[in-house]
C-alpha positions, 0 to 999 in steps of 0.5 A: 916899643912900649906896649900900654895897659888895657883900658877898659880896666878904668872907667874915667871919662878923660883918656890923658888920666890913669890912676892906680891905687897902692895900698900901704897897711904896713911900714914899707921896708924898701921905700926908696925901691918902691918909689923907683919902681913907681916913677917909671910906672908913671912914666913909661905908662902914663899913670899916676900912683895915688898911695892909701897910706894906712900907716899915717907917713909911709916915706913915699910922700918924699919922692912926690906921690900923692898920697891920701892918708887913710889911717885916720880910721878903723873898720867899716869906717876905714873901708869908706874912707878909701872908697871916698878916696877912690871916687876922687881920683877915679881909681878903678885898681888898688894894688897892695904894696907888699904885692909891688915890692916883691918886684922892686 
């Protein structure tokens, strides 16, 4: 029996709809096991893995995730852009990709 995240962490009014923010800010050294561990994330929970790339291409775009690329900026100006980004998509969590890998 698969038990499901708490949600009241997201405020988005569309129950069908999850999405959790993964924040790269570095090469990723084992995208293929990160990639892994996010496809069964967002299938066994019903949440989709919206990647902040700060990298520009981060590899995960191959397996296909969305990815928004953030790396444009610097800064104050960095921080708004992933704001933005994370208003479009409802995203209420951003998780850090060193933080998943350790469990990949």
């Amino acid at each position: 029996m698969l038990s499901y995240p708490s949600r009241c962490f997201w405020s988005a009014e569309d129950e069908d709809f999850l999405a959790l923010g993964i924040r790269v800010s570095k090469p990723l050294v084992r995208p293929v096991e990160l990639a892994g561990h996010l496809a069964a994330l967002a299938a066994e929970r019903g949440i989709m893995p919206v990647i902040l790339s700060g990298v520009g291409f981060c590899g995960l775009e191959r397996f296909g995730f969305r990815v928004e690329d953030v790396s444009c900026a610097h800064g104050h100006i960095a921080e708004g852009l992933e704001e933005q980004v994370r208003r479009f998509w409802n995203i209420d969590i951003v998780i850090d990709s060193d933080d998943l890998q350790e469990f990949s």
